[in-house]
MDAnalysis code that builds the backbone (N, CA, C; Angstrom):
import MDAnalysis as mda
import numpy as np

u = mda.Universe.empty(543, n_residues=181, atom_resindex=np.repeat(np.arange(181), 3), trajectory=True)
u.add_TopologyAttr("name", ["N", "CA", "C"] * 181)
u.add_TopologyAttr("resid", np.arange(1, 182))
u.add_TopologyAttr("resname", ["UNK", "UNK", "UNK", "UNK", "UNK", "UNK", "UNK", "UNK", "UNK", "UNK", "UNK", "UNK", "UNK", "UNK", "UNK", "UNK", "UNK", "UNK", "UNK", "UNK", "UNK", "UNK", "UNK", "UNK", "UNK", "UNK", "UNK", "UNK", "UNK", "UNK", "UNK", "UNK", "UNK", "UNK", "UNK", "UNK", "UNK", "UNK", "UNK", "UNK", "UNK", "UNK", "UNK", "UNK", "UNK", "UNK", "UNK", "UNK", "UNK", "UNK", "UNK", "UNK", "UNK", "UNK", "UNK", "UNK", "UNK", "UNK", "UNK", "UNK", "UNK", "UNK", "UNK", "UNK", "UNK", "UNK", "UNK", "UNK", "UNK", "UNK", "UNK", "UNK", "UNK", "UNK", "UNK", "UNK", "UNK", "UNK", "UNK", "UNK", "UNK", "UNK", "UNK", "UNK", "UNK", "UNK", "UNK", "UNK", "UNK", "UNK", "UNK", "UNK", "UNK", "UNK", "UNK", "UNK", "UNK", "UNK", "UNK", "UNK", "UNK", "UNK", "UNK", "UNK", "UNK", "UNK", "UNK", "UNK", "UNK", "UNK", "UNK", "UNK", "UNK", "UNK", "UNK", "UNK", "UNK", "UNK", "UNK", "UNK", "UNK", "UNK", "UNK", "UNK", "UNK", "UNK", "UNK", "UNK", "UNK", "UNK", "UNK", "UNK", "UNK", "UNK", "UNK", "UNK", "UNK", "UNK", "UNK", "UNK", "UNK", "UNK", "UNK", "UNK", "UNK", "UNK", "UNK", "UNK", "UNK", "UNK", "UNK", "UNK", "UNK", "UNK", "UNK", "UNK", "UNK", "UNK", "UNK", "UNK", "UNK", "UNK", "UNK", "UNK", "UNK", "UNK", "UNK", "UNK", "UNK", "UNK", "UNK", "UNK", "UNK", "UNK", "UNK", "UNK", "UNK", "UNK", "UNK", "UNK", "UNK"])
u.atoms.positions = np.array([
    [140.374, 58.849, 298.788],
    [140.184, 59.151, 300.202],
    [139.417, 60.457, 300.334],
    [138.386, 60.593, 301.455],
    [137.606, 61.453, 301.157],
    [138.516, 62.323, 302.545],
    [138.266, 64.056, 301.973],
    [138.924, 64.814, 303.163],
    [138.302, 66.190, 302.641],
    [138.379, 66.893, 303.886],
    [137.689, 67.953, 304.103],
    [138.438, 69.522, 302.802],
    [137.557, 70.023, 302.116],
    [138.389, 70.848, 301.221],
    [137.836, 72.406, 301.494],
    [138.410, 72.847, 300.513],
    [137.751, 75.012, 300.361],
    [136.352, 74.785, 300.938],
    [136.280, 75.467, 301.541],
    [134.698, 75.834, 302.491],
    [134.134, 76.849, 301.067],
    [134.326, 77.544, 300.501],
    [133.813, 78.690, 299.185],
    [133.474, 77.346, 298.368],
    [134.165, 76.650, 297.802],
    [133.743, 75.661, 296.971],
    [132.682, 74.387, 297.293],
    [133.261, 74.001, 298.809],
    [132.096, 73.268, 299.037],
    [130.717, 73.881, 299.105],
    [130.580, 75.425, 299.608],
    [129.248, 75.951, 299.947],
    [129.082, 75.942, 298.468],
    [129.803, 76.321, 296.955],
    [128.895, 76.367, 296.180],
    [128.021, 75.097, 295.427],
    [129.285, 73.954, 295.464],
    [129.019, 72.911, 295.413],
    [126.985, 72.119, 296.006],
    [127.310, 72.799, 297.443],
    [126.189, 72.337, 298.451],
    [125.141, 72.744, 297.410],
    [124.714, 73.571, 296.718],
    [123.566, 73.866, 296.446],
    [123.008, 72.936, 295.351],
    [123.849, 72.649, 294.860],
    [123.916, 71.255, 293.665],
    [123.122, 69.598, 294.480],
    [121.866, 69.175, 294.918],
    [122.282, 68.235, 295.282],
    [123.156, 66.972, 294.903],
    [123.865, 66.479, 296.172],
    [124.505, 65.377, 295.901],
    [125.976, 66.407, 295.226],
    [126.366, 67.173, 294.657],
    [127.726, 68.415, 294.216],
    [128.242, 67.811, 294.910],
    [127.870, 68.473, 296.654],
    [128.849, 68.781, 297.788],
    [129.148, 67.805, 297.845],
    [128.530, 66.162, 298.419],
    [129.046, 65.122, 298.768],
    [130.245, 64.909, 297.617],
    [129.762, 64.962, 296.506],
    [130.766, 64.293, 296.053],
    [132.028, 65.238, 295.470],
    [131.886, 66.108, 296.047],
    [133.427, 67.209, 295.856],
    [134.086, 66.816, 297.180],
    [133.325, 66.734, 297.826],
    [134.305, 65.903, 299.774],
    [134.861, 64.726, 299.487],
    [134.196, 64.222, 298.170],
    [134.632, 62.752, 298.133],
    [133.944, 61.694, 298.548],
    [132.560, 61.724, 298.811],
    [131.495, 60.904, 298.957],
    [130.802, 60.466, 297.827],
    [131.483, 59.779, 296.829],
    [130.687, 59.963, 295.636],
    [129.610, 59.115, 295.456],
    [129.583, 57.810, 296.211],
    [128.199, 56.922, 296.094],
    [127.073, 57.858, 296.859],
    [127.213, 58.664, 298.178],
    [126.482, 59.033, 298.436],
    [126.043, 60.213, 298.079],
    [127.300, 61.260, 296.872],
    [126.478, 62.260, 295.753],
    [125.337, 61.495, 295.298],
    [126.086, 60.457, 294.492],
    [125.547, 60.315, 292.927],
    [123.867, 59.354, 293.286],
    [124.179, 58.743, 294.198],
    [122.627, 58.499, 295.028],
    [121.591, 59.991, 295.339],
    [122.169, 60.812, 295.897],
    [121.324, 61.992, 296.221],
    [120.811, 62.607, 295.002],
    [121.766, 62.751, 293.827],
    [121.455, 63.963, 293.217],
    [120.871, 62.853, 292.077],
    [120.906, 60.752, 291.778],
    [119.951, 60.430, 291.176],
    [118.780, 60.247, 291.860],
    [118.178, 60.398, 292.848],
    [117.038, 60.799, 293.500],
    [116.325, 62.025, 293.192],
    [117.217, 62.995, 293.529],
    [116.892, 64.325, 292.753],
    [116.097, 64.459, 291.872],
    [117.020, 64.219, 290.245],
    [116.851, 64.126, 289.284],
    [116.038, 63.129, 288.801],
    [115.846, 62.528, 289.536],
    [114.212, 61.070, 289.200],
    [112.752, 61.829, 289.353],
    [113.245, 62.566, 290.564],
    [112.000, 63.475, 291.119],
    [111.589, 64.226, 289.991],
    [112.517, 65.436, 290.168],
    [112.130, 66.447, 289.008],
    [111.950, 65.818, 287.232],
    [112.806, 64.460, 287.160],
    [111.722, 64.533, 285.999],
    [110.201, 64.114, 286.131],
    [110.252, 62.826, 286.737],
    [108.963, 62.659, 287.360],
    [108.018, 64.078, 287.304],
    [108.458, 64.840, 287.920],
    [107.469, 66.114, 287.780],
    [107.381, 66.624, 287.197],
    [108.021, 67.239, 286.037],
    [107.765, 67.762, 284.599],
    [107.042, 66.678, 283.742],
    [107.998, 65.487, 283.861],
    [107.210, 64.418, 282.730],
    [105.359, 64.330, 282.985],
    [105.270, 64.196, 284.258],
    [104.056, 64.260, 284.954],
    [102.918, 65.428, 284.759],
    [104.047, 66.799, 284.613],
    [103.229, 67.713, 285.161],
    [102.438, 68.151, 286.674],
    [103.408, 67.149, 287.316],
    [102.960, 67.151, 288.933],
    [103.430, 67.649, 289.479],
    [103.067, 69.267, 289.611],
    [104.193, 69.900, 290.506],
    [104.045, 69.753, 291.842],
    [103.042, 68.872, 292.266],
    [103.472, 69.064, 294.107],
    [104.133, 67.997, 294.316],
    [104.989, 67.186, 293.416],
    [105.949, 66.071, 293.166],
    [107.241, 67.166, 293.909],
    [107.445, 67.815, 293.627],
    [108.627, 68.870, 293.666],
    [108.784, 69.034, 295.270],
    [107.563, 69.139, 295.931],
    [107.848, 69.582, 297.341],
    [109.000, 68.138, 298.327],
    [109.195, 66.901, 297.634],
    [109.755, 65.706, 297.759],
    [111.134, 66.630, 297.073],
    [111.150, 67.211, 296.462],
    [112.625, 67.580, 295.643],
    [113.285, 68.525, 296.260],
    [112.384, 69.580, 296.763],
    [112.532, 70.817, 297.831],
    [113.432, 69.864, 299.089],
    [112.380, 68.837, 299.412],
    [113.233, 67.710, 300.866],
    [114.778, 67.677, 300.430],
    [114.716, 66.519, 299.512],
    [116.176, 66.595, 299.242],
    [117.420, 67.089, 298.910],
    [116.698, 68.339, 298.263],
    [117.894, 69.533, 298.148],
    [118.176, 70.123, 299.739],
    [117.318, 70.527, 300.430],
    [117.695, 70.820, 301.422],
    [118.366, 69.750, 302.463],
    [118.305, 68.449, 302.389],
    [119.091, 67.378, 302.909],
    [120.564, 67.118, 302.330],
    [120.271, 67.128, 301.160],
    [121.966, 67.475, 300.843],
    [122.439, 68.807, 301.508],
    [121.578, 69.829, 301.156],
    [122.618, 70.989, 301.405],
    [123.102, 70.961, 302.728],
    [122.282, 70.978, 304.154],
    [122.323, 70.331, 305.260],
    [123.674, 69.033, 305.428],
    [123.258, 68.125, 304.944],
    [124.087, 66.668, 304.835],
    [125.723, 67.406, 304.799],
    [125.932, 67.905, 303.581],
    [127.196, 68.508, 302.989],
    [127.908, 69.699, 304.320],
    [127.219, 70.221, 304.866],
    [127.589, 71.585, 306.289],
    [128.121, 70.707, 307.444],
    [126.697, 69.384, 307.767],
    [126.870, 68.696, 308.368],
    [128.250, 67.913, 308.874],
    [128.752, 66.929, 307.777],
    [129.924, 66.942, 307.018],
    [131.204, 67.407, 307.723],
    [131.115, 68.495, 306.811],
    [132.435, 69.314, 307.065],
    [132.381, 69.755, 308.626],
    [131.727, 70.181, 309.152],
    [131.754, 70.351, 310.668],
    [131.958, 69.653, 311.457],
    [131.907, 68.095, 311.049],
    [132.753, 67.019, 311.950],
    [133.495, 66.991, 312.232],
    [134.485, 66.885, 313.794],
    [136.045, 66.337, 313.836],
    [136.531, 65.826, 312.847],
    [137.972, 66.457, 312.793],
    [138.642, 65.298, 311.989],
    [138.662, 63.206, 312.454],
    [138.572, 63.616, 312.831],
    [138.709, 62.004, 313.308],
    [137.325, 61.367, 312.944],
    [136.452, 62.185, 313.489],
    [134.963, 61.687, 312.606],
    [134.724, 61.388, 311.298],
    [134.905, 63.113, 310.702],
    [135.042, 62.783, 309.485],
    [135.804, 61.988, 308.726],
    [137.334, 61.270, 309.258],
    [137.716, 60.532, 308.493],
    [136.945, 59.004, 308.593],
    [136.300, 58.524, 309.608],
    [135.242, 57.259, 309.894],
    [134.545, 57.146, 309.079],
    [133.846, 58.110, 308.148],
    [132.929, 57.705, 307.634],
    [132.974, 56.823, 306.450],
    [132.223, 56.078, 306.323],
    [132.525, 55.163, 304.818],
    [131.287, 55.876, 303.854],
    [132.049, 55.906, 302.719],
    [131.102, 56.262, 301.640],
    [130.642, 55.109, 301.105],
    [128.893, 55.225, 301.399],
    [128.025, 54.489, 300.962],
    [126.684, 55.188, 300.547],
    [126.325, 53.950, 299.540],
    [125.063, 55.011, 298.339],
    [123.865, 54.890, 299.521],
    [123.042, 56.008, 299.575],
    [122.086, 55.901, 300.816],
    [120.627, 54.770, 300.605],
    [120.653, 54.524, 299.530],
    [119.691, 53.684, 298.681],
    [120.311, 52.397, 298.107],
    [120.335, 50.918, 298.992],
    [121.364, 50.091, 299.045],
    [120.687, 49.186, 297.821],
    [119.695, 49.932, 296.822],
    [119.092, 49.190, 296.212],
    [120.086, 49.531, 295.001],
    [120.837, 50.276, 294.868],
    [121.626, 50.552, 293.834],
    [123.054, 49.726, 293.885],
    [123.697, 49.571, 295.247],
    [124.637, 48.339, 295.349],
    [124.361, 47.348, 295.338],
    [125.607, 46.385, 295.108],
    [125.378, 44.657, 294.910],
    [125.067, 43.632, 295.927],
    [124.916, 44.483, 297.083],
    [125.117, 44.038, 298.581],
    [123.704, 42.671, 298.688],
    [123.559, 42.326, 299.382],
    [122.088, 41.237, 299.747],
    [121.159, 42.378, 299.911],
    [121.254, 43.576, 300.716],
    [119.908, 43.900, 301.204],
    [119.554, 44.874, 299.329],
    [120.458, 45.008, 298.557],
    [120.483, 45.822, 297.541],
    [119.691, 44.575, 296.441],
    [120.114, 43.266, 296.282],
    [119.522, 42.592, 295.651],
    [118.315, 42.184, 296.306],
    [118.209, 42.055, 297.538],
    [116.426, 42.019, 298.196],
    [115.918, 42.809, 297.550],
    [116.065, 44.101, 297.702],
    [115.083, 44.997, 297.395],
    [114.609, 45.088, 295.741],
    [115.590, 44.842, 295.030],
    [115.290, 44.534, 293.472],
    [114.010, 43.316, 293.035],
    [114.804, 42.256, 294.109],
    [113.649, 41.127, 293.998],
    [112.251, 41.559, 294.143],
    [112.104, 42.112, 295.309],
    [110.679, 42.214, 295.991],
    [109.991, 43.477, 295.262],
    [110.807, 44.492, 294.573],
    [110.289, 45.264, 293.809],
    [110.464, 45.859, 291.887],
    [110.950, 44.622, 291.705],
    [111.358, 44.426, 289.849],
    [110.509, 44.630, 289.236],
    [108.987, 44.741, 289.318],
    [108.053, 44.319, 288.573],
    [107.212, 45.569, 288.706],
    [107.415, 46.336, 289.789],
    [107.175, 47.448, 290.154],
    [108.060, 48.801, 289.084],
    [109.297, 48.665, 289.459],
    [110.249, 49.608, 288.680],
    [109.702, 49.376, 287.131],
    [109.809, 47.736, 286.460],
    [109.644, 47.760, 285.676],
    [108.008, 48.286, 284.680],
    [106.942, 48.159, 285.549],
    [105.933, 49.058, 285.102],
    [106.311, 50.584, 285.194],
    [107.050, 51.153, 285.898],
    [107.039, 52.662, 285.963],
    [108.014, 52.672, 284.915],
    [109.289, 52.038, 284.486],
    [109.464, 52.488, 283.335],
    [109.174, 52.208, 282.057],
    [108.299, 51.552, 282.033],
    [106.786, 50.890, 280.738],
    [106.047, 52.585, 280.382],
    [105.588, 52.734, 281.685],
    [104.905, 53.663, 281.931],
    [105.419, 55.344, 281.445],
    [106.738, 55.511, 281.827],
    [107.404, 56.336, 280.985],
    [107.549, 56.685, 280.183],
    [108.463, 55.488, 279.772],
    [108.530, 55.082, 278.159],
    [107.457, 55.505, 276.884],
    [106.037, 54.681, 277.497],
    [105.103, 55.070, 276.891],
    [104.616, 56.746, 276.533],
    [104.879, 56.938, 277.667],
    [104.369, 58.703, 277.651],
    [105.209, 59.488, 276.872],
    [106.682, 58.944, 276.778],
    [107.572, 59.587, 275.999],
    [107.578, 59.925, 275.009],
    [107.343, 58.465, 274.540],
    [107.171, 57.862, 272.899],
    [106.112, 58.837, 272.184],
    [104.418, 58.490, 273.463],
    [103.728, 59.342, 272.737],
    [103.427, 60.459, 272.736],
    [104.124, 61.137, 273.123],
    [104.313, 62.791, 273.282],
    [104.898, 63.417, 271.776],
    [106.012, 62.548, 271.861],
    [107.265, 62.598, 270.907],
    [106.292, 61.822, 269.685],
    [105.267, 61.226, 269.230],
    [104.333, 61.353, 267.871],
    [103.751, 62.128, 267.475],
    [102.782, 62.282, 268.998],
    [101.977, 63.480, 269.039],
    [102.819, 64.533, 268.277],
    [103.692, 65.176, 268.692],
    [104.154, 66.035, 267.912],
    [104.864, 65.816, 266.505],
    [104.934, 64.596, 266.228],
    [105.581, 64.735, 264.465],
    [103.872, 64.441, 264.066],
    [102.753, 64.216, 264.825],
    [101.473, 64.301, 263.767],
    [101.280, 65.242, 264.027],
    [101.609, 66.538, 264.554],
    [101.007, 67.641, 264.387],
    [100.691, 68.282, 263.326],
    [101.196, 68.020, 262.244],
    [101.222, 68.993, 260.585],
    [99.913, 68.439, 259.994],
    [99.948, 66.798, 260.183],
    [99.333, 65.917, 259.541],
    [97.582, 65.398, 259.730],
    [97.392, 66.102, 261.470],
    [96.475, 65.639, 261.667],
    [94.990, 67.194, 261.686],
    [94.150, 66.812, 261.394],
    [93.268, 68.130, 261.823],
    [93.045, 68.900, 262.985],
    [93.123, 70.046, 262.669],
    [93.278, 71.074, 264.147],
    [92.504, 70.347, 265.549],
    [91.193, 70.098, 265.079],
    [90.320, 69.908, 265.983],
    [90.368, 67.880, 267.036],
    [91.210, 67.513, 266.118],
    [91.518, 66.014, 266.257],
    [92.747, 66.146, 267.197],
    [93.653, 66.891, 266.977],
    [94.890, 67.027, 267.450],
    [94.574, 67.634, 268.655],
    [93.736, 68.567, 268.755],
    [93.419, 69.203, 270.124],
    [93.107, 68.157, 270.829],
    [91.787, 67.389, 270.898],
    [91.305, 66.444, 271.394],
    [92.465, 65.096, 272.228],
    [93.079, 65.285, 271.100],
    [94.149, 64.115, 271.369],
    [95.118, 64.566, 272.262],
    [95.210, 65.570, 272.141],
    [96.422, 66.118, 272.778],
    [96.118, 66.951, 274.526],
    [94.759, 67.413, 274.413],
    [93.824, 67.293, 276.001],
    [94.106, 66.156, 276.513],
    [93.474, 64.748, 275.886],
    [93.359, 63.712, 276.184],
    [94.536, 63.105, 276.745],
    [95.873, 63.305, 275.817],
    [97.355, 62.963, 276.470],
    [97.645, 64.257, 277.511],
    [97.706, 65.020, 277.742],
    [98.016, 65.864, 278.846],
    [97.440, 65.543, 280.291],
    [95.706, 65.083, 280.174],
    [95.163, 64.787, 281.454],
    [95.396, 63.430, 282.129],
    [95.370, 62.166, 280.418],
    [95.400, 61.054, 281.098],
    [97.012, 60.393, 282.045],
    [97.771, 60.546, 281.570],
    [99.066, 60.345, 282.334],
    [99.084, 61.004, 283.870],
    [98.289, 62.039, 283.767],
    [98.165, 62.683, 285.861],
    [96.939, 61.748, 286.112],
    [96.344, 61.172, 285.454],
    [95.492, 60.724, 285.781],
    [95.316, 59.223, 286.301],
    [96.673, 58.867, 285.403],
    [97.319, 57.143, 285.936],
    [98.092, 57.548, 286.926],
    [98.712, 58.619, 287.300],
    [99.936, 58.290, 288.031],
    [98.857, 58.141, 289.558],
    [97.929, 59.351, 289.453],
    [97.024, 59.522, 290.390],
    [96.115, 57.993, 291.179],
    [96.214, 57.226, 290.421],
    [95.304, 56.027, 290.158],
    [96.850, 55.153, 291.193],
    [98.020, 55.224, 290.360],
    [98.942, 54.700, 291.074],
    [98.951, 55.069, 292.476],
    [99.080, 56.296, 292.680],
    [99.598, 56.704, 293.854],
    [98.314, 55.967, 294.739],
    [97.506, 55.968, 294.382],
    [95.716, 55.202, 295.508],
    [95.907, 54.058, 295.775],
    [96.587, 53.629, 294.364],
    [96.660, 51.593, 294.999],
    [97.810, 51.789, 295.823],
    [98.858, 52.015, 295.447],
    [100.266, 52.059, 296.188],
    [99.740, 52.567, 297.706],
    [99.328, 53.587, 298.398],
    [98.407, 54.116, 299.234],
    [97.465, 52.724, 299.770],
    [96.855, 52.379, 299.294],
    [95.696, 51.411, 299.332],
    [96.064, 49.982, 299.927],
    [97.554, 49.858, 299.105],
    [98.348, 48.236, 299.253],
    [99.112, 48.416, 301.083],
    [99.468, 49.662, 300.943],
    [100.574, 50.208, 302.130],
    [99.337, 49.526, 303.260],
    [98.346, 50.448, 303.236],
    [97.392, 50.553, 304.206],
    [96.914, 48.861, 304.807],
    [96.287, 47.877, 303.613],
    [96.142, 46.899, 303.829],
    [97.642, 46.024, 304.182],
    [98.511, 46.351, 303.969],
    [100.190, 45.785, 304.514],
    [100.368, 46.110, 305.881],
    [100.183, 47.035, 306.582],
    [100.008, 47.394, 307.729],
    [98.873, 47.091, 308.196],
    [97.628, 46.849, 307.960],
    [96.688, 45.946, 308.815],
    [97.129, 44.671, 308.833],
    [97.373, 43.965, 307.747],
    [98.118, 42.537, 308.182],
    [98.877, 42.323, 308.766],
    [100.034, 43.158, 309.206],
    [100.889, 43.371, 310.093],
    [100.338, 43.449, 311.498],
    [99.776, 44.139, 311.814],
    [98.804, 44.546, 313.178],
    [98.297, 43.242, 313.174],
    [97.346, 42.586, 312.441],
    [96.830, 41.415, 312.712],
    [97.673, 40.197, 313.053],
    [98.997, 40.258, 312.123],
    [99.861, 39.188, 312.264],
    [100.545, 39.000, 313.920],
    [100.322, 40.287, 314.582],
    [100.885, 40.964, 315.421],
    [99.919, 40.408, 316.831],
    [98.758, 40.905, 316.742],
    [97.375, 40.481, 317.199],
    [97.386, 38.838, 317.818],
    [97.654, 38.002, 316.293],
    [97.581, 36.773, 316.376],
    [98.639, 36.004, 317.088],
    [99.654, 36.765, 317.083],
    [100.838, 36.220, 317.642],
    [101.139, 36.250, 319.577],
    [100.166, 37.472, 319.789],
    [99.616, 37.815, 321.499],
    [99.008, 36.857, 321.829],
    [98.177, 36.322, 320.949],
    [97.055, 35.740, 321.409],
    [97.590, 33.869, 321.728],
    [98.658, 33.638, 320.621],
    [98.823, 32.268, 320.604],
    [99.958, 32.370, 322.067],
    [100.408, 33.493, 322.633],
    [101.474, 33.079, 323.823],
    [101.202, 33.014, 324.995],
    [99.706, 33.618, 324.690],
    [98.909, 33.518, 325.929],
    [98.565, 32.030, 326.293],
])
């Protein structure tokens, strides 16, 4: 049962995203916040994309917010609330398995995509002894730029797909005025 506790502990908690929620006892909707979080910021180191972070800046300050929020409710409020993960793609629910469906193939390239970069980071460096100074440099420019350079490529189509999804929409929209006339 989730209930209101030490205000000193929750504020230190708050700074943790996702901490606070789940020291109140919100724990689907911690452990949702702070794996959002933590997707981000690796994303951005793995990447090297630090304006990935300003998305991480959002959510820390939404938890910390979220968590004040919270506790400042009536009791009677605060006891209403149901703890639920804010991202229903992580529960078993229908709209949680929709969203898996319509985007499996998606997740599953980004963690292809990971994976890969991981792996070859993690060679790159056991050939370091083995390979020539000037080869290893090359290679190792080459892995540093090209991975910002796919994600960059991602982010245009993803961008690109949105854009043409919303004109079909408008059109679908368009067409549908036109036939009630």
């Amino acid at each position: 049962m989730t209930r209101k506790k030490n205000s000193f502990w929750r504020l230190c908690f708050s700074f943790l995203p996702g901490a606070g929620e789940m020291y109140m006892g919100f724990m689907k909707m911690g452990i949702s916040t702070m794996s959002l979080f933590m997707a981000v910021f690796f994303f951005a180191v793995t990447l090297e994309f630090g304006a990935l972070m300003i998305v991480g800046l959002v959510i820390w300050f939404y938890s910390f917010f979220h968590v004040h929020n919270l506790a400042s409710l009536p009791d009677e409020e605060f006891y209403s609330i149901e703890d639920d993960y804010i991202f229903h793609f992580i529960s078993p629910s229908e709209q949680g398995k929709e969203f898996y469906k319509n985007n499996r193939r998606i997740l599953a390239y980004i963690l292809i995509f990971m994976g890969t970069i991981t792996t070859w980071n993690s060679m790159l460096n056991l050939l370091y002894e083995y390979l020539p100074e000037t080869i290893y440099f090359y290679i190792r420019h080459l892995s540093y730029d090209l991975p910002k350079f796919l994600a960059g490529i991602g982010i245009i189509l993803l961008g690109a797909a949105m854009i043409r999804g919303k004109k079909k929409e408008i059109s679908d929209i368009e067409w549908e005025d036109e036939d009630a006339k």
